[in-house]
VEXFI-565905 format. One record per atom (N, C-alpha, C): y, x, z; residue in one letter. Coordinates in steps of 0.001 Angstrom, whole numbers, plus 500000, padded with zeros to 6 digits. Example, Ala and Ser with C-alpha at 12.3 -4.5 7.8 and 13.67 -1.06 7.14 Angstrom:
# residues 2
494310513190507800a
495500512300507800a
496700513200507800a
497750512850507080s
498940513670507140s
500030512900507870s
***
This chain:
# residues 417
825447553165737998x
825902554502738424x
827149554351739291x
827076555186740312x
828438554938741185x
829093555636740797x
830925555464741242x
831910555650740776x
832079557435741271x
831324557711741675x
831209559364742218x
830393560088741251x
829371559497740000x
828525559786739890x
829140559422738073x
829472559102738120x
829987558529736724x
831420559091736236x
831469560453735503x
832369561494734922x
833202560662734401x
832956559354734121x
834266558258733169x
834690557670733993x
834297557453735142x
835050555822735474x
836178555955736089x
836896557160736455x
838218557855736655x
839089557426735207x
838316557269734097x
839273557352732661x
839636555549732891x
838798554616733190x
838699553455732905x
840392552844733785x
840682554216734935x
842178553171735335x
843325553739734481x
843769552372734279x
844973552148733225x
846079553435733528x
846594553609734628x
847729554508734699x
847021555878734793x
845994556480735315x
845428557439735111x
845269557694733525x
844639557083732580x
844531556858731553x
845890557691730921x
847074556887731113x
848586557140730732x
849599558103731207x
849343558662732331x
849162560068733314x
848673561163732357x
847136561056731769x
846685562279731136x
847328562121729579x
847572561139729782x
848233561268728008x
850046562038727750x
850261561262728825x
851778561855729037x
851481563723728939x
850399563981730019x
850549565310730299x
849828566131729018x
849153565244728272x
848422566210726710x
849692566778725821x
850688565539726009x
851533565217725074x
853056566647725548x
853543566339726526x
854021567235727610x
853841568900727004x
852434569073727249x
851454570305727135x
851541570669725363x
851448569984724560x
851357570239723511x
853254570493723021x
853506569617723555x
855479569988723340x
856292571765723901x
855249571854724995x
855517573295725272x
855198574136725044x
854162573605724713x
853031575309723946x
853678575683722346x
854117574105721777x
854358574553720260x
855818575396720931x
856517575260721386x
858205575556721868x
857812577193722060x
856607577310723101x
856971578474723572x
856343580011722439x
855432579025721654x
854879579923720441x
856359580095720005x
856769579384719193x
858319579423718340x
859533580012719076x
859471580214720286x
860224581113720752x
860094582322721005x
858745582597720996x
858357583474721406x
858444584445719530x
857765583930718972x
858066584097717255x
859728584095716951x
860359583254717261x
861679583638717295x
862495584549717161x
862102585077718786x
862983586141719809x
862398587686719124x
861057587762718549x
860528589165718176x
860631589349716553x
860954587760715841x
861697587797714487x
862958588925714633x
863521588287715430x
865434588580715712x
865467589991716274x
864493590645717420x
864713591715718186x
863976593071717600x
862324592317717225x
861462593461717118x
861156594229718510x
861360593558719486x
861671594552721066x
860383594057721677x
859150594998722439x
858163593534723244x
858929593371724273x
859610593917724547x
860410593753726085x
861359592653725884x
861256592183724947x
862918591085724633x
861639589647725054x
860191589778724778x
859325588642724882x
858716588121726378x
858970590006727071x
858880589842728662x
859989588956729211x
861240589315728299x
862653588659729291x
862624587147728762x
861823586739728036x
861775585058727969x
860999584666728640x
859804585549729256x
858976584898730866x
860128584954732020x
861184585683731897x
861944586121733213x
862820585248733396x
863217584547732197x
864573583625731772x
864023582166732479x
862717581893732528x
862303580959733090x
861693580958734500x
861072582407734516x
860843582582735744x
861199582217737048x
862361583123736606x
863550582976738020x
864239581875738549x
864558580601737352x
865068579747738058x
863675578607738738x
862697578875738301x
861736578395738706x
861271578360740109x
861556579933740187x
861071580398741355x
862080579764742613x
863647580184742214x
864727579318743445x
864295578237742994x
864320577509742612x
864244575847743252x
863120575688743336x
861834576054743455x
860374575431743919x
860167574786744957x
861071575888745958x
860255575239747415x
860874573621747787x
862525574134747369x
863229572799747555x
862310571238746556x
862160571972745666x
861623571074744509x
860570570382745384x
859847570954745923x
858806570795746935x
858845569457747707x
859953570187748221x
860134569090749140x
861037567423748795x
861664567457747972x
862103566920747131x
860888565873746844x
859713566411746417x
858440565385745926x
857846564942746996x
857755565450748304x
857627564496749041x
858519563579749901x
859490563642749421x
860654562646750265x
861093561680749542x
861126561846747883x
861526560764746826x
860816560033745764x
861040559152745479x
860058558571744262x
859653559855743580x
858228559903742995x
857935561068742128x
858338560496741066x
857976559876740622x
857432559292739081x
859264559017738525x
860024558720739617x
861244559036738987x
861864560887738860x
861416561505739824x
861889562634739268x
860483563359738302x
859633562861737759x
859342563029736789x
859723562752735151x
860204561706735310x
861578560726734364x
862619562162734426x
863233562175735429x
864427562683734871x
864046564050734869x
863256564904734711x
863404566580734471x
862124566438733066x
861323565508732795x
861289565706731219x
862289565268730276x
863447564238730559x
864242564010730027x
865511565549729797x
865005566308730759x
866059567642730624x
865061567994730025x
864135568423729929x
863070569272728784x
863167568538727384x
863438567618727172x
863942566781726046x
865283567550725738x
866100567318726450x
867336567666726201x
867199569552725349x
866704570099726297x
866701571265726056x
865662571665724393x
864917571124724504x
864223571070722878x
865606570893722227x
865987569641722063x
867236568915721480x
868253570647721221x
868817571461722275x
868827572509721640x
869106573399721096x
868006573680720863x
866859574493720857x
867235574317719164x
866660573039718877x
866727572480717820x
868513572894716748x
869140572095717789x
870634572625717296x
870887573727717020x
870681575128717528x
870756576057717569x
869748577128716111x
868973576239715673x
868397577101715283x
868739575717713179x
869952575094713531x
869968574674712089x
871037575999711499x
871100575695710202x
872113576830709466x
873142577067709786x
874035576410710094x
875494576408710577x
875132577283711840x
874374577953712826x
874089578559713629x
873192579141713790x
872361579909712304x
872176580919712092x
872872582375712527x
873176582522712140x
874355583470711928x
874707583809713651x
874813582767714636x
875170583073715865x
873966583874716497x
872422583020716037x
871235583800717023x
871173585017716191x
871528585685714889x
871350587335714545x
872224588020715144x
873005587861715724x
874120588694716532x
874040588717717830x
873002587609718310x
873012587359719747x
871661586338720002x
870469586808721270x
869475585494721246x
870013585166722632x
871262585049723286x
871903584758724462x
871549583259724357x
871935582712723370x
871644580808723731x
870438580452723849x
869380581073723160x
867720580653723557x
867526581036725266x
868034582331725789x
867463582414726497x
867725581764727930x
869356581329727768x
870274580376728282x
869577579239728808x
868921578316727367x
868133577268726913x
867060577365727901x
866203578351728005x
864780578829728725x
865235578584729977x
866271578954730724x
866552579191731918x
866883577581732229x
867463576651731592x
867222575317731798x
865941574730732294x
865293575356731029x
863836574123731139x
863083574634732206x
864182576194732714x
862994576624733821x
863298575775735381x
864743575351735386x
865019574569736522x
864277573460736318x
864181572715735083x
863317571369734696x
862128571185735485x
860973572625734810x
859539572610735174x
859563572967736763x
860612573820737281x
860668573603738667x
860542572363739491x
861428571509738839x
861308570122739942x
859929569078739192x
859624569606738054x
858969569091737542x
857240568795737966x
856696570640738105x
855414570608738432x
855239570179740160x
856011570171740596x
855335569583742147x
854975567751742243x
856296567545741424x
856033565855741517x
854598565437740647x
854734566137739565x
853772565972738831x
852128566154738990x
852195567466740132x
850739567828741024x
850689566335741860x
851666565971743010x
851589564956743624x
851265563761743310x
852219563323742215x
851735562004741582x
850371561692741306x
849856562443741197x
848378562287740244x
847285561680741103x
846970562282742422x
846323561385743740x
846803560394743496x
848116559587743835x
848282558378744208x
847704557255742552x
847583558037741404x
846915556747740779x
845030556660740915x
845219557758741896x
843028557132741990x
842761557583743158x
841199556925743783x
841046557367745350x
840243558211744807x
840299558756746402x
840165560086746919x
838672560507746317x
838026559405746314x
836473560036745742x
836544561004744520x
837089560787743778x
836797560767742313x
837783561884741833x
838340562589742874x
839269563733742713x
838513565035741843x
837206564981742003x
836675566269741074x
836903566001739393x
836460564694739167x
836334564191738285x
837444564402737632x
839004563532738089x
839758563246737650x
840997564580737603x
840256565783738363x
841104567064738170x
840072567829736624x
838928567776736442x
837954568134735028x
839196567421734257x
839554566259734288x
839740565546733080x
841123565797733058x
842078565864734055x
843655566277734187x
843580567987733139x
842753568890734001x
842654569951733265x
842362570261731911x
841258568927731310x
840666568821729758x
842122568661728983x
842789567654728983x
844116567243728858x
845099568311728527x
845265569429729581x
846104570258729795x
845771571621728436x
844447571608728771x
844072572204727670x
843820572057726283x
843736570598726234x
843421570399724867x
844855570471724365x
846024570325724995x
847111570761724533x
847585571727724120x
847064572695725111x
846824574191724790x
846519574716723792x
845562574355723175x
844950574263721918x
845448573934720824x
846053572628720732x
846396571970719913x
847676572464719390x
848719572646721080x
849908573326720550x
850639574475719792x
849566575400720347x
849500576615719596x
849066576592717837x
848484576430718029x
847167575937717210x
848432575226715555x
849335574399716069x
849734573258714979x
850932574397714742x
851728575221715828x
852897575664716064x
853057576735714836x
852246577423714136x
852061578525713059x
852180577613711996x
851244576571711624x
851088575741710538x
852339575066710410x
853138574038711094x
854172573806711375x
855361574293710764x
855768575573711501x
856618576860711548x
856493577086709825x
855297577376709592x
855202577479708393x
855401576676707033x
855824575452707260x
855828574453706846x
856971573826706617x
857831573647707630x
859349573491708200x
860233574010708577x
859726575863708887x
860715576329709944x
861264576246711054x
862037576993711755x
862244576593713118x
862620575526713671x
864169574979712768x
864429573891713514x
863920572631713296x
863036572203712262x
861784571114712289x
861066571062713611x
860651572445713297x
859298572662714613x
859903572384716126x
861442572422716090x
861818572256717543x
862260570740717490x
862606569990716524x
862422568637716321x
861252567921716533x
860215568134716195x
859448567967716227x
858499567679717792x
859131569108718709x
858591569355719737x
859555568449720709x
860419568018720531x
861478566925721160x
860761565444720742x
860327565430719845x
859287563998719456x
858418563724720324x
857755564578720828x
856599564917721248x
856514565127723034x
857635565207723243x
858461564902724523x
858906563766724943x
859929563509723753x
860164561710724204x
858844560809724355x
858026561396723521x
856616560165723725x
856051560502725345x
856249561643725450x
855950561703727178x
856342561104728423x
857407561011727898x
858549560313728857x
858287559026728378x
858066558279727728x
858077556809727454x
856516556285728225x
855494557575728049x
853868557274728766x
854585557356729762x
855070558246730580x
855305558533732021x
855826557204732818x
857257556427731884x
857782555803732482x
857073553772732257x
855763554050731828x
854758552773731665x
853766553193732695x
854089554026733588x
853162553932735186x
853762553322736173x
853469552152737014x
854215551836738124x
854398552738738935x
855907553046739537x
855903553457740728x
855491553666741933x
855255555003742865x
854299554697744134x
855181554590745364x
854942554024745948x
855465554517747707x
855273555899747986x
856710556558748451x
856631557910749311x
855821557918750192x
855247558797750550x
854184558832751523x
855075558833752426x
854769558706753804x
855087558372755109x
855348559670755560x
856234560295756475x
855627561533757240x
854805561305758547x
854228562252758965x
854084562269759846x
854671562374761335x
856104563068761149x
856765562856762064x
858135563390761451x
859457562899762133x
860641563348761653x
860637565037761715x
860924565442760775x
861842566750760118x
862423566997759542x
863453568255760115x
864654568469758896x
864317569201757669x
865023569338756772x
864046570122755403x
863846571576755552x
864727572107756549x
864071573412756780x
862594573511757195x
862659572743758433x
861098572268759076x
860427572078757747x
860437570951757144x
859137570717756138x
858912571653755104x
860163572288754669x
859183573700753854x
858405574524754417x
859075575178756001x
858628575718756598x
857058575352757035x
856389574306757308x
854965573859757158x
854830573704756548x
855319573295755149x
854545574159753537x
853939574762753412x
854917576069753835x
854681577152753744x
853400578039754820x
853490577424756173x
852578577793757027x
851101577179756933x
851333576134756057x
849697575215755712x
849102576178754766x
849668576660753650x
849197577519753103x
848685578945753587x
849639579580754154x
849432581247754142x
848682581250755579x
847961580075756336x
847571580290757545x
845757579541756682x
845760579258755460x
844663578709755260x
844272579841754310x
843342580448754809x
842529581617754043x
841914581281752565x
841258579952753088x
840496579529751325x
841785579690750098x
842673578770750800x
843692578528749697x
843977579320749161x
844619580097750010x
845611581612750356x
844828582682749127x
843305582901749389x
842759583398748686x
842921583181746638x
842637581421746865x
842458581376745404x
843692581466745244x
844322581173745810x
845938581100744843x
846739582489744633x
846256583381745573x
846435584794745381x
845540585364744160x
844135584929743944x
843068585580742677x
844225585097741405x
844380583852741711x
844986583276740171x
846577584011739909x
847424584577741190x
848465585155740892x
848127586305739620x
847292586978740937x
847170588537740424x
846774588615739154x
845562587792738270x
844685587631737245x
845671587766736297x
846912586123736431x
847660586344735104x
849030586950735382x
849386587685736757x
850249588553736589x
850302589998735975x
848881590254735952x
848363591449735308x
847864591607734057x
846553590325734241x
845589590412733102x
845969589566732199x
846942589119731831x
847296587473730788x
847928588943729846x
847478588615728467x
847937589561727108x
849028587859726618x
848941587110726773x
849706585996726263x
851216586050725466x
851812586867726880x
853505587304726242x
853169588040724805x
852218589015724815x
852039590224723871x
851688590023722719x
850832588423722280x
850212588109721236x
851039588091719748x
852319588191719824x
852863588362718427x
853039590106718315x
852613590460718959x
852604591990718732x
851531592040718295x
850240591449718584x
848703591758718441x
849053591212717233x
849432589704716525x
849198589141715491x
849758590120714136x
851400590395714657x
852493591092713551x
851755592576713447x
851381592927714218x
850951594942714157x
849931595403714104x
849010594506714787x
847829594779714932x
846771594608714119x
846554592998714478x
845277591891713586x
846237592038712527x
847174592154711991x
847895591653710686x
847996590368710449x
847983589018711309x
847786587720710858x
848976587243710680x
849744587370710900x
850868586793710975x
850928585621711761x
852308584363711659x
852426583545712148x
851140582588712176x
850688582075711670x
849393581385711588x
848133581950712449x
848047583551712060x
847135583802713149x
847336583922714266x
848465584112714819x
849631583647716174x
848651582564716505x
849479581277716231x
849005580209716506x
847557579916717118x
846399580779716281x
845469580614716665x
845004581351718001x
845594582429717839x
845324583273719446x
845394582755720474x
846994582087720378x
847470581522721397x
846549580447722201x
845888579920720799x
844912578748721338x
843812578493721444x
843023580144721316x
841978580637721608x
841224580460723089x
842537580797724505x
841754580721725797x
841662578984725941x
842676578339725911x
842122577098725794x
841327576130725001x
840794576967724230x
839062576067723503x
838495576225724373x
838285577582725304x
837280577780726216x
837492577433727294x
838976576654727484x
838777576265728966x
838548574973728576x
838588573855727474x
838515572940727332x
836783572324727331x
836025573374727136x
834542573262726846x
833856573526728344x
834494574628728834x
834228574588730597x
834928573221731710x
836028572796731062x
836337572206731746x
835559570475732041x
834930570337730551x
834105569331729993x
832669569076730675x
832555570475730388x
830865571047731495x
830871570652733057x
832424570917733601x
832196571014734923x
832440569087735252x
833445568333734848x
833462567264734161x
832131566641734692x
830778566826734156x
829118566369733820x
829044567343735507x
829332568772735578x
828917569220736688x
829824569952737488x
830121569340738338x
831266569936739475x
830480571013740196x
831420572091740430x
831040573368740894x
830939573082742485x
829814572775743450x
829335572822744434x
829029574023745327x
827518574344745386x
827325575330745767x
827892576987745383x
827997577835746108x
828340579267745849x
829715578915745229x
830220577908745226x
831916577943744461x
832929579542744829x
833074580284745658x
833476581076745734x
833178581938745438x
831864582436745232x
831460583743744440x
831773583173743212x
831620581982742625x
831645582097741281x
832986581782740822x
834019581922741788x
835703581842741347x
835345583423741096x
835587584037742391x
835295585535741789x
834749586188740553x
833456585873740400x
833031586293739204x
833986585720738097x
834186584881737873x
835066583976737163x
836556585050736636x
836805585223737644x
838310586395737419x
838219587436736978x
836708587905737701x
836469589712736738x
836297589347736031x
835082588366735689x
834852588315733652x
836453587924732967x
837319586893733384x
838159587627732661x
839423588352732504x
839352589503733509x
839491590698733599x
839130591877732665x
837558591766732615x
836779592696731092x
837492591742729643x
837439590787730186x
837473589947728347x
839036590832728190x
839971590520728842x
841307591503728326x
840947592713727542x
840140593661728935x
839817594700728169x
839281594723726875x
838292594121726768x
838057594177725502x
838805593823724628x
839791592940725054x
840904592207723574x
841542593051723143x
841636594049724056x
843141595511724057x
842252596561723282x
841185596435722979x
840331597526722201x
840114596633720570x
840061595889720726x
839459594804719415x
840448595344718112x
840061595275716936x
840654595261715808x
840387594546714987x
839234593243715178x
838857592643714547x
839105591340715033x
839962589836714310x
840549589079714449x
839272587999714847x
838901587789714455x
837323587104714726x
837082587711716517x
836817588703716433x
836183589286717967x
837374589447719059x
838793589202718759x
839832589108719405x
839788587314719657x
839794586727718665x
839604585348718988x
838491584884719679x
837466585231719592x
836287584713720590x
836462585407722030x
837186586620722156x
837260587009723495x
838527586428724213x
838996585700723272x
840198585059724091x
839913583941724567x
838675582925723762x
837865581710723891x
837559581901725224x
836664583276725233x
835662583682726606x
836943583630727979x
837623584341727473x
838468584431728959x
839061583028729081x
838956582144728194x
839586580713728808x
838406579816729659x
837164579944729420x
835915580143729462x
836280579882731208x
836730581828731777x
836629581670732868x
837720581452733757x
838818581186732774x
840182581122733859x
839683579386734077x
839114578543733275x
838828577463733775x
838288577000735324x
837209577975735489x
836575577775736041x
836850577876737437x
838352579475737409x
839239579303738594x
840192578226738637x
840711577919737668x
841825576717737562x
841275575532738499x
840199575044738143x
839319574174738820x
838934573782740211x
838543575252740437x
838032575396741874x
839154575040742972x
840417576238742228x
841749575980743225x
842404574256742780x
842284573843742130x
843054572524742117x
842401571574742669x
840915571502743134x
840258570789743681x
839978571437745385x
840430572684745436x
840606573024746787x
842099572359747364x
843043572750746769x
844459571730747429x
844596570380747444x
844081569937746175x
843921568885746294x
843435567883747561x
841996568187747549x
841989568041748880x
841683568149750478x
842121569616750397x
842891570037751547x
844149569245752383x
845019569403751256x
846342568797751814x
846682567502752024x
847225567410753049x
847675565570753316x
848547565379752457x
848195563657752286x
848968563178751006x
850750563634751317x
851216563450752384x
852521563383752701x
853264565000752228x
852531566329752252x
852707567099751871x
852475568057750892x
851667567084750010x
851269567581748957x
852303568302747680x
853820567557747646x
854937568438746932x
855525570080747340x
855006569865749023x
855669571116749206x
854469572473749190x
853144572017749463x
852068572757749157x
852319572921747160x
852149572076746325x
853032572014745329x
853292573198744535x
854344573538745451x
855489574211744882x
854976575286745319x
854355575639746407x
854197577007746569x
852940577420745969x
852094576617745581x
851028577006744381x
851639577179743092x
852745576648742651x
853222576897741686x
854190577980741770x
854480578582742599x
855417579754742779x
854428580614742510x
853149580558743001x
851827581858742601x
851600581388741806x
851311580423741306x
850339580142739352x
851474580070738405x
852467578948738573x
853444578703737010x
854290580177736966x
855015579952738617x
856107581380737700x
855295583048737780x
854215582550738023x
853030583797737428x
853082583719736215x
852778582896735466x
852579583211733651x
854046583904733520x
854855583584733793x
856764584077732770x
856742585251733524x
856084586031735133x
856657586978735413x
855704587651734874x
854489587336734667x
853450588003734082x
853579588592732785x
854454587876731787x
854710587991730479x
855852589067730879x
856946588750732017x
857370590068731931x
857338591404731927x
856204591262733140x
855204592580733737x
854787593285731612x
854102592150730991x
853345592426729931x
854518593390728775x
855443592892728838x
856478592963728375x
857079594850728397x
857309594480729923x
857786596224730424x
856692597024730138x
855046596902730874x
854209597432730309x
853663597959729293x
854307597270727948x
854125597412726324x
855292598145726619x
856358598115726736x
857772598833726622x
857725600230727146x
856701600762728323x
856628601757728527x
855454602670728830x
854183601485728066x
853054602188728120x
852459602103726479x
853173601911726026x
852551600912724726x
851703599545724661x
851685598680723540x
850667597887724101x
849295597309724729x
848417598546723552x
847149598471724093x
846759598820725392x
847471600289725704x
847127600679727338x
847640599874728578x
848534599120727868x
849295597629729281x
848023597080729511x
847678596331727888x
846669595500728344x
845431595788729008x
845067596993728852x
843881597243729697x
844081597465730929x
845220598259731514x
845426598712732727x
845895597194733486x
845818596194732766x
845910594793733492x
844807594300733761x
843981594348732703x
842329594013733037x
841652594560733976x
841703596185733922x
841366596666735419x
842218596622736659x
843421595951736590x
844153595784737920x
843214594561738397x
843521593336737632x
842578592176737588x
841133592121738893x
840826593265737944x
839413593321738633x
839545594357739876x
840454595100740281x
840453595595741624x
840756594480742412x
841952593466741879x
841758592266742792x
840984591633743208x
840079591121742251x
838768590931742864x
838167591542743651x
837773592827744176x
837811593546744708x
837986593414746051x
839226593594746169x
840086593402747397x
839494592406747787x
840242591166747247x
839536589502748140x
838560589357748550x
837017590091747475x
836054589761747827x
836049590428749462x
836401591360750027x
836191592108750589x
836905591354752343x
838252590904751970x
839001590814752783x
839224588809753165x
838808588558752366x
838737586824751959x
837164586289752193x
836419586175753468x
834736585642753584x
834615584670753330x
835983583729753874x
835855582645754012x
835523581965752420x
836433582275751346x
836444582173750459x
835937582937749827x
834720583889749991x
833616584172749294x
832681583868749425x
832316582826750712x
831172582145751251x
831569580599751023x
832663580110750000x
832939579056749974x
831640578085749340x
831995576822749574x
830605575669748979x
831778574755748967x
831458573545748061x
832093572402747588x
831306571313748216x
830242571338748564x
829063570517748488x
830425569121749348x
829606568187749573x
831001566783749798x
830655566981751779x
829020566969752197x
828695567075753149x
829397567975754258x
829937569248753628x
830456570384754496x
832063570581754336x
832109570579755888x
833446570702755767x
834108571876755417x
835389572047755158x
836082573357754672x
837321573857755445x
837112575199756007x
838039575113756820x
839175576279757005x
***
C-alpha cells in the first residue's frame, strides 16, 4: 500500500508520532483548566456573564498579538517558541494552582481578579503559541500525506477534548481545585518535555526581503483575497461565535440537567466523542468530492443540534446532541485545516496562522462571551437558540455569496483556486 493510501504510515515517523502526543497531552491540560475555571468563577459569582468575561480575559490578548505572533513563526525557530510559551502555560497553571490553596482562599471570595489576570496570560501564551504550532507540523512530514496527518493531528486534539473534560469533574471531585490545577501543570510539563525531543527545523526561506509590516500585510491579503479560505474560515467564525453553548454548560449542568460537577465534565466532552469518531472515519476516508457542500451542511446540522440542546431536559438527549454537533464541527475543522494547509507556502504559513486563528481560537473566548451577555440578557435557553439560528443564516449567506467554496472538490487531480 502506498504511503498516500495507507491512514498509518504518517504515525510510523518518530517526531510526528511525538508532535501528536505533546498536542493530546497540551489539549487535555487545557480542557481540564478551563472546565475548573470555568466551575470556579460560577462557584464564586453565580453570574453567566462572569463565564462570558473568562472567554474575554483570553480573548483579547490573543487577538493583539496574533498577527505579530504570526509573523514571529515564520522568521524564528518554531519549535523553540513552542518551548517557551508552553513553559508560560506551565507557569500559569503553577498559579492557578497557588491561588486556589487555603492560605488564598479567602482572597478569590472577595475578588476572582487573579484568575482572570492568570487567563489573560495564558491568553498571550496561546497567542504566540497556535501559529508556531499550526506551522511546525508540515515540516515533520511531506506534503503527500497532509490529509492523513491533519485526521490524526485533529483525532489527538480531540481525544483530549474528551478526556479533559471528561477526568476534570471526577478529579475536582476527588481533590478539589488546587490538586486539579496541579495536576493540569503535570500534564503540561510532560508536553513540553515531548515537544522539546523533536529536532529542530530550518526557518523557511522567504521569498523575498520584507519588512514586518509587509509580511503581515500579505498574510493578511493571501487570505481575504482567497475566497475558498476566506469562506471556511468565516463559516467556522460565525458557527462558534454564535452557535457554541460551551461557555454556558455549567448553567445547563447546575440549573438545568441538575448534574452537577461530574455531569459538567461530561458535556463538556460530549462534542468531542463525535469529533473524534468523524475524525477517525475521515482518517480511512478523506473528504474529496462535493467537500464544500458538505462543510456547509456540516455547519447547519450543527446549528439545529444547538437548537435542540437549548430545548432538551433530558441529560442523555443533551449529551448525544452534543456528540452529534461534534460529529459535524469535525467535519468543518477538517476541511478548513486541510484547505490552508495546503494552500499556503511553507514560508508563510505562521502568518496565514494567526489569522485563522484570530477567526477560529479567539472565536471560542469571544464566543463564550457573546454566550455569556446573551444568557445575561436573554436568558439562557433563548441565547442558545437564537445562536443556532444565527448559525444557520450563515450558512445561508455563504452558500449564496461564496461559489467558489460551494462548488469546492478535494479530489488531488484538481486544482484549487
Amino acid at each position: 500500500m502506498s504511503l498516500k493510501q495507507d491512514p498509518y504510515s504518517v504515525l510510523k515517523l518518530k517526531e510526528f508520532r511525538l508532535f501528536i502526543l505533546a498536542r493530546l497531552f497540551i489539549t487535555i491540560a487545557s480542557q481540564i483548566q478551563a472546565v475548573i475555571v470555568g466551575w470556579q468563577i460560577f462557584k464564586l459569582t453565580n453570574d453567566p456573564l462572569s463565564l462570558g468575561l473568562i472567554g474575554l480575559a483570553e480573548a483579547i490578548p490573543f487577538i493583539v498579538v496574533a498577527l505579530y505572533a504570526g509573523h514571529v513563526a515564520d522568521i524564528m525557530n518554531r519549535k523553540r517558541i513552542i518551548q517557551i510559551t508552553v513553559l508560560g502555560m506551565l507557569l500559569c497553571s503553577l498559579l492557578l494552582t497557588y491561588f486556589s490553596m487555603e492560605l488564598n482562599v479567602g482572597l478569590l471570595n472577595s475578588t476572582t481578579f487573579p484568575i482572570y489576570l492568570i487567563i489573560l496570560l495564558s491568553g498571550i501564551a496561546r497567542g504566540f503559541f497556535s501559529p508556531a504550532n499550526f506551522a511546525f507540523m508540515p515540516q515533520l512530514i511531506d506534503r503527500n500525506v497532509y490529509p492523513q496527518a491533519i485526521s490524526w493531528s485533529s483525532t489527538a486534539w480531540q481525544t483530549g477534548a474528551v478526556a479533559g473534560p471528561a477526568l476534570s469533574g471526577l478529579i475536582y471531585a476527588l481533590v478539589g481545585f488546587r490538586d486539579t490545577y496541579f495536576i493540569v501543570s503535570g500534564l503540561t510539563a510532560l508536553a513540553l518535555i515531548l515537544y522539546s525531543m523533536i529536532a529542530s527545523k530550518p526557518v523557511p526561506p522567504p521569498s523575498f526581503e520584507q519588512s514586518m509590516g509587509e509580511k503581515i500585510k500579505e498574510g493578511l491579503h493571501f487570505v481575504f483575497k482567497n475566497q475558498v479560505i476566506l469562506g471556511a474560515l468565516s463559516l467556522d467564525l460565525f458557527a462558534v461565535l454564535f452557535g457554541g453553548a460551551v461557555a454556558l454548560l455549567p448553567i445547563f449542568a447546575k440549573d438545568i440537567l441538575m448534574v452537577g460537577a461530574e455531569g459538567l465534565g461530561f458535556l463538556r466532552a460530549a462534542p468531542a466523542v463525535g469529533s473524534i469518531i468523524m475524525a477517525i472515519y475521515l482518517a480511512y476516508h478523506p473528504i474529496a468530492h462535493n467537500a464544500g457542500k458538505k462543510l456547509l451542511w456540516s455547519v447547519a446540522g450543527f446549528g439545529l443540534c444547538m437548537i435542540a440542546f437549548a430545548v432538551s431536559k433530558s441529560f442523555i438527549l443533551s449529551f448525544m446532541l452534543l456528540i452529534l454537533s461534534g460529529v459535524f464541527d469535525s467535519v468543518s475543522v477538517i476541511v478548513r485545516n486541510t484547505l490552508v494547509h495546503t494552500l499556503t507556502p511553507e514560508n508563510m504559513k505562521g502568518r496565514v496562522s494567526a489569522v485563522n486563528s484570530i477567526f477560529i481560537g479567539s472565536s471560542n473566548e469571544i464566543g463564550a462571551f457573546e454566550s455569556g451577555l446573551a444568557a445575561k440578557l436573554m436568558r439562557t435557553i433563548p441565547s442558545v437558540i437564537f445562536g443556532g439560528c444565527m448559525t444557520i443564516l450563515v450558512v445561508s449567506i455563504t452558500a449564496a455569496k461564496a461559489k467558489q467554496l460551494l462548488h469546492l472538490n478535494l479530489t488531488p487531480k484538481e486544482k484549487i483556486v
